[in-house]
Every structure is written in C-alpha cells, then in structure tokens.
LUMTORDREN-463455 format. One line per field, with one value per residue (C-alpha): residue number from 1; x negated, y, z. Coordinates in steps of 0.001 Angstrom, whole numbers, plus 500000, padded with zeros to 6 digits. Layout:
BEGIN
i	(NUM,...)
x	(X,...)
y	(Y,...)
z	(Z,...)
//
This chain:
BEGIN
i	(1,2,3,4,5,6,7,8,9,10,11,12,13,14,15,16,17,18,19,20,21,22,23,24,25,26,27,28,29,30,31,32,33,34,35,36,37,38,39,40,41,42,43,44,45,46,47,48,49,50,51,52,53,54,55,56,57,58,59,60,61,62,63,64,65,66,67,68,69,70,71,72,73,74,75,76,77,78,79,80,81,82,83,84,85,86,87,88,89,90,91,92,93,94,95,96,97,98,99,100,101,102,103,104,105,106,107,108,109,110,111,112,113,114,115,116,117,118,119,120,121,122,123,124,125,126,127,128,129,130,131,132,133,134,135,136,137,138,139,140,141,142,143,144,145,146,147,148,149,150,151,152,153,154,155,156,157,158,159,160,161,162,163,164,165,166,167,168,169,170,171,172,173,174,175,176,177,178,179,180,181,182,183,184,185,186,187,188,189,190,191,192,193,194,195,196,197,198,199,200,201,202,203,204,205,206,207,208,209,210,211,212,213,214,215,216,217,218,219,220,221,222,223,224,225,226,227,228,229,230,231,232,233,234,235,236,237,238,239,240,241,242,243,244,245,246,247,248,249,250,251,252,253,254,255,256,257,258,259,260,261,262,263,264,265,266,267,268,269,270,271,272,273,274,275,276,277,278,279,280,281,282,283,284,285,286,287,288,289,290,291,292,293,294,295,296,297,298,299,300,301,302,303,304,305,306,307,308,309,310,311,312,313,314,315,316,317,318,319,320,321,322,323,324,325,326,327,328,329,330,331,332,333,334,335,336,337,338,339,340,341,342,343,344,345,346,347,348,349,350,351,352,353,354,355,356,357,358,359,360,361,362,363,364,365,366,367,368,369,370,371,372,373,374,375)
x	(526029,525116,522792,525940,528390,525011,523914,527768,528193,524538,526037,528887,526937,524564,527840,528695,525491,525413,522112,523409,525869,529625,529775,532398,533613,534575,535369,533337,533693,530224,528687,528508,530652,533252,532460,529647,528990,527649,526158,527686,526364,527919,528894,531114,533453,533048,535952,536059,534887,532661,533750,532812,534177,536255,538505,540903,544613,545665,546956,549576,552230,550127,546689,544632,543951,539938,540882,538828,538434,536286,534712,537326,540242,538270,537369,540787,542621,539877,540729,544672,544312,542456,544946,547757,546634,544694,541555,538332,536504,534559,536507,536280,536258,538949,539563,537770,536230,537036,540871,540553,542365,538864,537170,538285,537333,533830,534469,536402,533460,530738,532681,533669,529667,530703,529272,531475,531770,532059,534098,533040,534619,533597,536681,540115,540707,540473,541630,538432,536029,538247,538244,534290,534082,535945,534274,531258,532692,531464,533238,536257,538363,538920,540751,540729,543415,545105,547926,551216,549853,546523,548466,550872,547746,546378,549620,550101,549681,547194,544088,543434,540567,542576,544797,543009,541205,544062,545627,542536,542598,544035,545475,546038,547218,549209,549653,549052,552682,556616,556217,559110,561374,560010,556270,556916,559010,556221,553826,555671,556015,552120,552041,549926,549879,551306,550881,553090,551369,552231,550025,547749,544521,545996,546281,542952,544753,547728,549312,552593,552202,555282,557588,555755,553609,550378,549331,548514,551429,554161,557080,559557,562287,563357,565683,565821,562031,559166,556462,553404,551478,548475,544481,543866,545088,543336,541488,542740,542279,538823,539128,543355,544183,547573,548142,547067,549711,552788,551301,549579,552725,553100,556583,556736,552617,551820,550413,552109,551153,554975,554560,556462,558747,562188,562868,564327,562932,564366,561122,558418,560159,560041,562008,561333,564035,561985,560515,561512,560967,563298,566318,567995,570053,572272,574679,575994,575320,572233,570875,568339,565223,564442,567842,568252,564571,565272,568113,566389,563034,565234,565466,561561,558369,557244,559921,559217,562672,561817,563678,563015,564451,567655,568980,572558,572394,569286,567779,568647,567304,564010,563096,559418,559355,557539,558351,561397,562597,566421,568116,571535,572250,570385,572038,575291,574143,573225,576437,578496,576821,576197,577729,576990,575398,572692,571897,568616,568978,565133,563855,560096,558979,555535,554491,550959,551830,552953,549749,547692,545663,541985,543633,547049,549450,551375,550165,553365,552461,551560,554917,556638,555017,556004,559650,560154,559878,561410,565417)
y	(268805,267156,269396,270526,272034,273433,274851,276168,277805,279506,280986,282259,283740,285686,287045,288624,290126,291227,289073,287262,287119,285773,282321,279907,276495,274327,271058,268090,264426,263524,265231,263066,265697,266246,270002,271874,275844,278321,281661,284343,287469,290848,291594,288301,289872,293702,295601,293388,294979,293080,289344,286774,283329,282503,279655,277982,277500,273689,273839,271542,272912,274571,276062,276649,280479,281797,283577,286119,286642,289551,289260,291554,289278,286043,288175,289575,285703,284727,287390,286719,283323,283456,286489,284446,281555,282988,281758,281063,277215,274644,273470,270025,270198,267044,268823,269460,272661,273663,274425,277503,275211,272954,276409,278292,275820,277481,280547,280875,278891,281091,284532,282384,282082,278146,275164,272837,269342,267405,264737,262011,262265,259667,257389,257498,259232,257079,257296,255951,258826,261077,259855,259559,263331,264257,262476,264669,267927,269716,273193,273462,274865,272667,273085,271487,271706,269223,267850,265520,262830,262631,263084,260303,258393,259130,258232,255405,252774,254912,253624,254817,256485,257884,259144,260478,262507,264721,265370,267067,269398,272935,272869,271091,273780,271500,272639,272245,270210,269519,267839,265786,265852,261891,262923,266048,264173,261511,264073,265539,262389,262147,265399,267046,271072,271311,274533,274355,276459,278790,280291,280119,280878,284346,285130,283537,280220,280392,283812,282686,280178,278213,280527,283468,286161,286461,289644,292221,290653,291726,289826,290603,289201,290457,288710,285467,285542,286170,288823,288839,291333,291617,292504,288975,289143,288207,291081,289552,286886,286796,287209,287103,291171,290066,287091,289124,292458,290179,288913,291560,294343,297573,298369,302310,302294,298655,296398,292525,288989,288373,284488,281584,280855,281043,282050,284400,287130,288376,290786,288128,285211,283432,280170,278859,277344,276265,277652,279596,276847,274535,275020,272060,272893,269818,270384,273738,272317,274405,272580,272948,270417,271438,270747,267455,266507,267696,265261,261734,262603,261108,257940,257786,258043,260352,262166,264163,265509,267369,268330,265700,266784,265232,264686,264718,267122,269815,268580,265548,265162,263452,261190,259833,258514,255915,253260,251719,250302,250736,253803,252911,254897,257356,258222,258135,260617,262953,262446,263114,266211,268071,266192,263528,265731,265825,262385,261228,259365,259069,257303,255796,254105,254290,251291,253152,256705,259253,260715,263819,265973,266509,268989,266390,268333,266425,265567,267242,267142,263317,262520,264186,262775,259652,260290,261430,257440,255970,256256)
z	(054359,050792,048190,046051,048473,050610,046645,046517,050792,049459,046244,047796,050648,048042,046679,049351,050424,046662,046667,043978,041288,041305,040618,038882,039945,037370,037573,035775,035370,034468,037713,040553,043086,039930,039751,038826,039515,037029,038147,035951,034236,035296,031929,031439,034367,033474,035158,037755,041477,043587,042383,044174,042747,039219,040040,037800,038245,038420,035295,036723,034112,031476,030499,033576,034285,034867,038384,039533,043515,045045,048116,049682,048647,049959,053260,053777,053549,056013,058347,058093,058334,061659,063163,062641,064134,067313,066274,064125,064196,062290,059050,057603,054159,052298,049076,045830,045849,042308,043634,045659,048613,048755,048173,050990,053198,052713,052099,055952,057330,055524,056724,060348,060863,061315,059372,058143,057586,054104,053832,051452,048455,045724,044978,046134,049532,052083,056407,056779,055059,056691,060141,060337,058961,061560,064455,063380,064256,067544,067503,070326,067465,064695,061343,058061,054931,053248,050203,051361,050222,052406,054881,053937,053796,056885,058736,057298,059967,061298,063476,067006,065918,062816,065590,067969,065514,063594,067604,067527,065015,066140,063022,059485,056694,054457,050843,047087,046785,048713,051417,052534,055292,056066,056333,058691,061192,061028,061715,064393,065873,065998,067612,064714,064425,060859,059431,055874,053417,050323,048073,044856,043215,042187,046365,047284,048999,051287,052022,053871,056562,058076,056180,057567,055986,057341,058701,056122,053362,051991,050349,047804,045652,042153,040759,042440,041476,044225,044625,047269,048347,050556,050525,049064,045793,042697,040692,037327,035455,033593,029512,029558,030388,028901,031414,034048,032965,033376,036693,038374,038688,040488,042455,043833,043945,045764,043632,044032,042256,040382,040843,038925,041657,043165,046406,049542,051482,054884,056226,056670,055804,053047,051724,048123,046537,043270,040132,037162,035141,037746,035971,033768,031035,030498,028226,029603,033295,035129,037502,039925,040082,043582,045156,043144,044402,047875,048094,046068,048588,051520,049232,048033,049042,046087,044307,041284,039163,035732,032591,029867,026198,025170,021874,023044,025790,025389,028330,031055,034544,034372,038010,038830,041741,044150,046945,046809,043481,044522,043063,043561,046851,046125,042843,044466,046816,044094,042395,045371,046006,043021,040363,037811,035382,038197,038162,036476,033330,032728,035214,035970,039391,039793,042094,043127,043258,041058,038431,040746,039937,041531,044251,044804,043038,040689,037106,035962,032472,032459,034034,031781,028659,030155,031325,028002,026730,029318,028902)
//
C-alpha cells in the first residue's frame, strides 16, 4: 500500500478507536494522489456524535455538500454490506477516495480486519493497472467497487488475464452512474457477479443493492420522491443546518435521508425512475430524461439526455452521447414511442467519452454548458 492511502486506513482507524480526530477528504489537483486529508478540530463539527470522515457530494449537479459520517454510520454500511452478501474479504481499491464509493473501500477493509489493495491510479484508468492490482490479492473472498464505465473499459476486448481476474471477484458493486442494458448483458456474458448499487454520501455508500435494501433499511416513497432509512445515514452536513433540515426528515419518529430522486417502493424493493430535476418542460410537454435516455442507451455507448433552455419552447431535450455518430434510428425510436417533443434537438457526440468526474459520474454541468451551444 502507497504512504497516502496507508496515512488515510491509519486516520480512519484512530477515529474509530477515538485515538484521533475525524478527518476530511478533499480532493486536490496539485497532490500527486489528487486528494489530500486534513485532521479536523472537534469544534469545527460541534453537534456532530462520534464523526469519523467529512466527505463531499460529487457536486455532479450543483455545489458539493461537506458530509459528515460517524463511525456508527460507516460501521453499520460495513456490516449490511457483508450480511447481504454472505461474506467479508480483501477489497481492491479502483476509485478515488475523496467520493465516499473509493472511501468505503477502506473503511469495510479497516472494520473487515482485511488489507486491501491499491490500484494505480495516476492517468486515465487503464485494464492493465487494474488487472495487475488484482493479481496481487490473496484473500478467498474478493470484492472491489466500481463506475459503468471501468467496467466498459475492462470488457472491452478484454485480455485473458483481464478475464480471468474479474471471474474472480465474489463480487463487483457497480455504482456512481446508469449502467446500460449493453454493458450488463456483456457482463453477464463474462460471468461477472454484478451487484448494481444505489446510494450516496448522505447514506455512507450504497444502501440498496440489486434493487434490494440491505438489512437494517428502510424505503419509502412520498410523492413520487424517495426516502431511505437505515443505521448508515449521514449525521448532517457540516456548516449547512439548513441543507441538512430539508434532507434529514422525520416520518412518525424514524428519521430518513429525503433524496433527489424518483422512484417505487414495494417492501424492499426499490426501482428509480429518475430525479426530481428529470423532468423537461417543452412547451407544455413533461417529459422524462430517464425514459428518453433509457431508450437512445440501446443506440449509444454513452447516453446522457438533459434539459437545455430554449428560447421558443422553455426547455428542449438536450443529448450527449458517444460511439456511433448515426442518430437517425435512434431518433425515430424515440419519436415512435413517446412522441416528437421527446426527441433531442441539442445534440453533441463526444468521440472520446462523455466529460466525468473524479468518481465517473457524469460532468453534468460541463455537458450542459456545452449542449446549450450546440443547436
């Protein structure tokens, strides 16, 4: 393990044997990981219980949120996490540790007892890096987490080694972004154990795994909108008691995280169908980005549909998308199922991939600064 993330496992472990204080991971071009941590004084998180870790929200859609996670939270999504898969094992760290996806890596190795293994992460992730940070693991049970497109990456005309190393793994949590109907099959066809994740920094990590709550969470839906519950939640966020009111709700005495998305609940399933911001107004037309992007993703490799201000209309159907350049079919397809007010009419192709983020969400922002110029 490098000096950083050992510096980082050692922090956290202090934490939580209250030898040392909560610590924040924040991420930073000009260090040679891209994060750094800070220690933090008690009195920057006072009314905060045992914390642990501040991480920040993506950001993906807005200002990034200071989340504060106690070491009851991060314990608690450990524990679910292994119940509901049958076991613990030695994690292999592929994502940034200043997204509480890369972060819980650790934090389920540190309260595992396992050590886990750090990919190399300078550059552009690469099958390669991957495949020989694998081949270093020794524990019979072996996990690690990752975004669509590493895994799109990693399938790609994969190696035998490449291969041979995710069958391995007792299981990939795959998060942070859609994945499409293409890649799954694909990794079906590899024989992978694809666990599809939901979650956020405000629920330390993924809380609902293949559409299923993990042991110890509740779901609930208010008004099209969804609510989780569980031991793993998020104290707050740090400095924004207003942010963390609207978010952190009680309903007949349970506290829940009221998160920014869409979805159905029947008992421990859950299906999202989008987020509150999904909606297109288009002239009088509402439209949903999610089902117009869950139809274009059979077309693309990378499909991203936002709302992109209109003169005429209010808002039009904004399409980023990647791989190949013909739109013709697909655009049909949209208008034979849900109309022609659904079909994009700001359109960019990105020939190298759609703008990410650090953690391989989209850079929704970017995209739609730039769909905004592109009709």
């Amino acid at each position: 393990m490098d000096a950083p993330h050992l510096e980082l496992l050692e922090a956290l472990a202090a934490a939580v044997n209250d030898d040392g204080p909560a610590v924040e991971v924040i991420a930073d071009p000009d260090s040679p990981q891209g994060w750094r941590i800070t220690a933090l004084d008690p009195a920057q998180l006072a009314g905060f219980e045992e914390p642990m870790v501040v991480i920040r929200t993506s950001g993906s859609t807005g200002r990034a949120k200071r989340t504060v996670l106690s070491v009851s939270a991060m314990a608690s999504s450990a524990q679910a996490t292994a119940e509901f898969l049958g076991f613990e094992g030695q994690w292999l760290l592929a994502l940034p540790v200043h997204y509480v996806a890369g972060l819980s890596v650790l934090t389920r190795s540190l309260f595992a007892g396992t050590k886990p293994v750090i990919m190399a992460q300078q550059g552009s992730f690469s099958a390669e890096d991957f495949t020989a940070a694998a081949e270093q693991m020794v524990d019979t049970h072996r996990l690690t987490a990752l975004v669509p497109t590493q895994l799109a990456r990693l399938l790609d005309n994969p190696s035998p080694r490449t291969s041979a190393a995710l069958k391995r793994f007792d299981a990939i949590l795959l998060g942070g972004a859609r994945a499409s109907k293409d890649l799954l099959a694909n990794a079906r066809h590899h024989g992978l154990k694809i666990f599809q994740t939901y979650g956020s920094a405000e629920t330390s990590g993924g809380l609902v795994y293949n559409g299923t709550a993990l042991p110890g969470v509740s779901l609930l839906e208010e008004n099209g909108r969804v609510l989780v519950s569980g031991p793993m939640l998020a104290d707050g966020y740090a400095d924004d008691p207003q942010a963390t009111a609207e978010h952190f709700v009680h309903r007949a005495g349970q506290r829940w995280y009221l998160t920014d998305d869409l979805g159905s609940v029947d008992g421990p399933r859950l299906k999202i169908q989008g987020r509150i911001d999904d909606v297109i107004n288009t002239g009088g037309v509402k439209l949903s980005a999610a089902k117009i992007e869950g139809l274009l993703e059979e077309f693309f490799t990378q499909t991203l549909v936002l709302s992109v201000p209109d003169p005429q209309w209010g808002q039009a159907v904004g399409l980023a998308y990647s791989g190949p350049t013909r739109t013709e079919d697909a655009f049909d397809a949209v208008r034979r199922t849900l109309g022609k007010e659904a079909v994009p009419k700001y359109v960019l192709h990105y020939p190298h991939g759609l703008p990410l983020l650090p953690n391989g969400k989209f850079n929704r922002q970017v995209v739609a600064a730039q769909l905004a110029q592109a009709r």
